[in-house]
N, C-alpha and C positions, 0 to 999 in steps of 0.2 A: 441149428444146434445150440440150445442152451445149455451154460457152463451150470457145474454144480453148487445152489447158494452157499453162504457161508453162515454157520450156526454157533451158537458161544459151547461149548462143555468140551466133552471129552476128545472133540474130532475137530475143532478149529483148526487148529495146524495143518490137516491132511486136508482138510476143505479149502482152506486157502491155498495151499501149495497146488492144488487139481484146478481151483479157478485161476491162478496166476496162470498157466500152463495152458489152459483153455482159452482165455484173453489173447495170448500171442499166437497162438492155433488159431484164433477167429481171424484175428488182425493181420496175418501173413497172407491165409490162404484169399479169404475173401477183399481184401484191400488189394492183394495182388490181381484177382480178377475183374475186378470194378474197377483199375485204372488200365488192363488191359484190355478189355472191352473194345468191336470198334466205337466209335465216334466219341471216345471218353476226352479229356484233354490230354493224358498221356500221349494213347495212341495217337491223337494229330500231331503232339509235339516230335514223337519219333518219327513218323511220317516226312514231317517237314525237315526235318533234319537228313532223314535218309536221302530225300531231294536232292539238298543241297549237297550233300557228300558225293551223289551223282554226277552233277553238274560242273562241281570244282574237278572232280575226275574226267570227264569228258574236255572242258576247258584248258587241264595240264595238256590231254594232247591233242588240241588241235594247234595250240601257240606256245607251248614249252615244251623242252625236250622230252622223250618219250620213258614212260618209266622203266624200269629193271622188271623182269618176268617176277623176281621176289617180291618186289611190291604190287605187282598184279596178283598173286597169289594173297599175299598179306590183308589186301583189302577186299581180296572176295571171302576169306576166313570173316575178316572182321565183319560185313554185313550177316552173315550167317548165327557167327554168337551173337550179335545185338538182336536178331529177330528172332533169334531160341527166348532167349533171357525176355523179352518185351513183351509177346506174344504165344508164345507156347507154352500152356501150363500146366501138362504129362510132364514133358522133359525137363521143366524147370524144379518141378514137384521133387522128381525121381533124383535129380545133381543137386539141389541147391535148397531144396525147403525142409526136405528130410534130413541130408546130412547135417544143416544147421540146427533143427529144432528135435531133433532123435538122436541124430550121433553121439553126441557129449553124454546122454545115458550109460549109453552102448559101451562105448570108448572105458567112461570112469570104473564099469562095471567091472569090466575085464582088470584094469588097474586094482580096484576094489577087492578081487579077490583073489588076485593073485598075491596082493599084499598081507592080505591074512586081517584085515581089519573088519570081519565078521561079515553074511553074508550080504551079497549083492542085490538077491529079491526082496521085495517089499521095503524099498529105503527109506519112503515116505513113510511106512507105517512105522520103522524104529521110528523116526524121528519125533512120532506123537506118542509112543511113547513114554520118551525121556520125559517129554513134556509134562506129559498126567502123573510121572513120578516128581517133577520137581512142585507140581501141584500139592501134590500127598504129602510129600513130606515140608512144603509150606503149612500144610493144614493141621501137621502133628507138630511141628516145631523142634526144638534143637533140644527142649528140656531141661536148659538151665533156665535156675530162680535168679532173672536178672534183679529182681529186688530183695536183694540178701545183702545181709549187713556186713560189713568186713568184721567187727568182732561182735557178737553176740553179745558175749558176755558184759560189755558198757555202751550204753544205750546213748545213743546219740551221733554216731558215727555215719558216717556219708555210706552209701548203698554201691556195692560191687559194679565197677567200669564195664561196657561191654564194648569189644571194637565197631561193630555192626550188628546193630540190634535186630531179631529174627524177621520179623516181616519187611525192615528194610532191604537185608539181605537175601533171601529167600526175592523177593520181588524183584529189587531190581536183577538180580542173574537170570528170571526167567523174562524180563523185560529184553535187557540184551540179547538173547538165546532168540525170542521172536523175531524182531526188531533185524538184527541182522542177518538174518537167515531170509525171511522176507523182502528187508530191502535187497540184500545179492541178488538172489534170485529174479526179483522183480525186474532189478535194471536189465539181468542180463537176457530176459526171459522176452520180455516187452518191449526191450530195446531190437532184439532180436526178429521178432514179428515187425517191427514199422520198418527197418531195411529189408527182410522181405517184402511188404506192401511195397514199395518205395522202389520195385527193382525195376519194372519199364522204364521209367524215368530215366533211374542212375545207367540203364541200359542204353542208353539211344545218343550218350556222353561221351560214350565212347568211339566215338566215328573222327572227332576232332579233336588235334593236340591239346588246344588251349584248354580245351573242356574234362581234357582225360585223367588231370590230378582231383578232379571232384569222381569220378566214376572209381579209380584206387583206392579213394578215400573211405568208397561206401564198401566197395570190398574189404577192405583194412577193417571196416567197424563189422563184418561179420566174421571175421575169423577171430578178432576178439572177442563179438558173445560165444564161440563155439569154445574157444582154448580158455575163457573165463569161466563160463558153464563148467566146463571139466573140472577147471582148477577148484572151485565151488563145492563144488559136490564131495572131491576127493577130501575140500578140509571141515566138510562137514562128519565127512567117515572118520576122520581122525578126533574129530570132536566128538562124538558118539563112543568112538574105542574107549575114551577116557571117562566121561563122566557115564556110562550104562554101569558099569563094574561099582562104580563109585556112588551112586543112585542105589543101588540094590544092596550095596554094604550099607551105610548110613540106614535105610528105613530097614535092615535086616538090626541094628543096633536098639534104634528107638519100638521097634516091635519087640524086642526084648525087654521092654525098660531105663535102658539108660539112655546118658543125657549124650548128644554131640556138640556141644557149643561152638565148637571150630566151623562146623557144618556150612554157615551164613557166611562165611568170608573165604573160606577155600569155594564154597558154589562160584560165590560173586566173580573171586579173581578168575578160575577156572572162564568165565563166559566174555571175562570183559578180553581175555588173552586173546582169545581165539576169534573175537570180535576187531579185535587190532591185527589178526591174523589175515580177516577176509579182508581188511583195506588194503594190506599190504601188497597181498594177493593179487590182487587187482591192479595194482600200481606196476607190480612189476610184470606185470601179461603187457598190459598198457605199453609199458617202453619196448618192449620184445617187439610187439607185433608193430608198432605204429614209431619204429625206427629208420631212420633214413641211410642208406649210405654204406660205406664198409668200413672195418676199422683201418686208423691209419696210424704209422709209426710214426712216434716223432723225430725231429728233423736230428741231426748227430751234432752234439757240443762242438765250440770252436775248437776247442783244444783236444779232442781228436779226431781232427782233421788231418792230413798229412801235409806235408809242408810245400809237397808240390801244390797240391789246392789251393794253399795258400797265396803262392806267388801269382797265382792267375790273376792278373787285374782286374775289377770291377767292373765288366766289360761286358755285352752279349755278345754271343756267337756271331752276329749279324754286322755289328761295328765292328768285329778283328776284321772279317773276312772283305770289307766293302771297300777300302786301298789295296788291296791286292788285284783286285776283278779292275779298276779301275785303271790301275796301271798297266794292269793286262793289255785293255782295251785300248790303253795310249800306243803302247807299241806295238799294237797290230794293225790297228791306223796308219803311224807312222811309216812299217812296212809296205804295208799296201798302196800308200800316196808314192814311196822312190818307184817301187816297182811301175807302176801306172808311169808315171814321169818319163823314167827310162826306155820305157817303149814307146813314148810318144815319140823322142828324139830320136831313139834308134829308127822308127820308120819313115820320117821326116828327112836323116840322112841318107836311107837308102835312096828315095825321091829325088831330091837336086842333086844328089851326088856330095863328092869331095870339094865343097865351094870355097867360099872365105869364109874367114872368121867371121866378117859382121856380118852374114846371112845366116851362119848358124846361131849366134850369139838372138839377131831379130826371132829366129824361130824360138829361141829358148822363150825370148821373153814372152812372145805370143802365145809359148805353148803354156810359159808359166801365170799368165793373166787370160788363159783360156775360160769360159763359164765351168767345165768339169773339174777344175780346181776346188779346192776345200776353202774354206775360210782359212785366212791366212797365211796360204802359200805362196799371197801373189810377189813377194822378196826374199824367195826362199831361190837357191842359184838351179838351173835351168839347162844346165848344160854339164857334161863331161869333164870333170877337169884334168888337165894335160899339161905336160911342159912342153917347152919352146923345140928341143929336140924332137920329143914324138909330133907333133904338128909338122915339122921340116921331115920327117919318115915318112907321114903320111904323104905327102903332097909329091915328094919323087917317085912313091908306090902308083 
């Protein structure tokens, strides 16, 4: 498929805009299928990847936990679109080389004329056009005698000001008028086709995390030639609303005879506006699409804070709560060491009976320098304490 040359006269513009359009048509479709190709380096490079995505998959489960049915699901999705995108290129055609490289027509058309900004077929052809008319009326000129005296009458007098002289101004506005209509289009047109070519690759990225902000990225740069293309197009429709009316007034004047002098500087500003327009344009597609994040509120002034807020110490949750748990854990220790204690001695006294004191008093100490002892029990007292009466109660019982 050879693109259509480019020739200098009446059809430059429509001939360039059909070969810009053709270049990223060549360079999507067939860049796309020469690096999906087998044996290309693409497809080894996806290949070896896919491998390895196998592999680290088989490996989670033979010696790490086993995954959730969701991420079994997840990752047999994921093989599926990397080997659509890589390798198949009906369906990549059909989702992803049309809607990028046709849609944004489609799309602006429909905008285009529902807007009322004249119509939607033959957009390229208005656009050559304008062009042959700012040609024309470069080539008639504005009609003022820029070498006219300020007074006639005394000879000598310096020659009437002009702000922008006609061929400067006539020129440069249709310099700009090319110039950026050309470059938009080009970046987004051209840019467009090499992330197509480019998709096996950016396809086969996406199997691993680390790798997956570069495969976003390249999606991120197609949806901005798709929403830039639009954007494009629409302010080129609005460029055309304004100076067509304005183009056919002017040479409807100088076909009558008279002069337009203003002509060269209203064209000029008119192209450079709208040329600060496409940058703009673009700038803010740019941050739209290729934004991170969500918006966040910011944080609420000190001073209205409420005062209980306030009183809260500097403190995290984790240091209030970790003397409480602690202390906890002292007395329930503590509980648990009497209680153990007391059943030692109480089965100890059922055993020898009602003895003497210093048998019980030995057992205490034996039972409180026992190994089941905790650190630091072994002087902790061991026995029951009693008065002299209950001990004489006992012993006549």
């Amino acid at each position: 498929m050879a693109c259509p040359p480019i020739i200098t006269g009446d059809e430059f513009l429509l001939r360039t805009l059909s070969h810009i359009d053709c270049q990223a048509q060549l360079i999507g479709s067939y860049g796309y299928q020469a690096l999906g190709q087998p044996g290309s380096p693409a497809s080894i490079l996806v290949a070896t990847l896919l491998t390895l995505f196998i592999a680290f998959f088989g490996i989670r489960l033979m010696f790490g936990p086993g995954p959730a049915a969701r991420d079994v699901v997840f990752d047999v999705i994921k093989i599926g679109i990397v080997l659509t995108l890589a390798f198949s290129w009906p369906a990549f055609r059909t989702v992803v080389y049309d809607l990028t490289l046709k849609g944004p027509a489609e799309v602006a058309s429909v905008i285009q004329s529902s807007s009322g900004n004249g119509p939607a077929l033959g957009f390229a052809e208005r656009l050559q056009e304008a062009d042959n008319a700012i040609v024309q009326l470069t080539t008639v000129g504005s009609g003022r005698n820029a070498a006219a005296l300020i007074d006639d009458e005394n000879p000598g007098n310096s020659f009437r000001s002009a702000a922008i002289e006609d061929d400067t101004g006539f020129g440069s506005a249709r310099l700009l008028y090319l110039a950026s209509m050309m470059g938009t289009l080009g970046l987004l047109r051209i840019g467009a086709g090499i992330l197509l070519a480019l998709a096996p690759v950016a396809a086969g990225l996406f199997f691993f995390t680390q790798t997956r902000g570069i495969f976003a990225g390249w999606l991120r740069g197609l949806v901005f030639t798709f929403a830039g293309s639009v954007g494009a197009t629409i302010v080129l429709a609005v460029q055309l609303a304004v100076i067509e009316p304005w183009l056919a007034d002017a040479l409807n004047v100088r076909g009558l005879g008279y002069a337009t002098p203003a002509a060269p500087t209203e064209l000029f500003a008119i192209m450079l506006a709208f040329a600060g327009v496409q940058i703009a344009m673009l700038w803010l597609l740019a941050r739209v699409v290729f934004y991170r994040g969500w918006l966040t509120l910011p944080d609420i002034p000190e001073p209205l804070q409420s005062w209980n807020e306030r009183r809260v110490p500097l403190m995290g949750s984790d240091e209030r709560e970790q003397p409480t748990i602690l202390r906890a854990e002292k007395i329930s220790d503590a509980v648990e060491t009497t209680v153990r204690r007391e059943r030692l001695i109480e089965s100890h006294r059922l055993v020898t009976g009602p003895g003497s004191t210093q048998s019980s008093s030995a057992s205490g100490q034996q039972v409180g320098l026992s190994p089941q002892s905790r650190l630091g029990s072994s002087y902790r007292r061991s026995s029951l304490r009693g008065s002299r009466a209950a001990r004489q109660r006992d012993r006549n019982s």
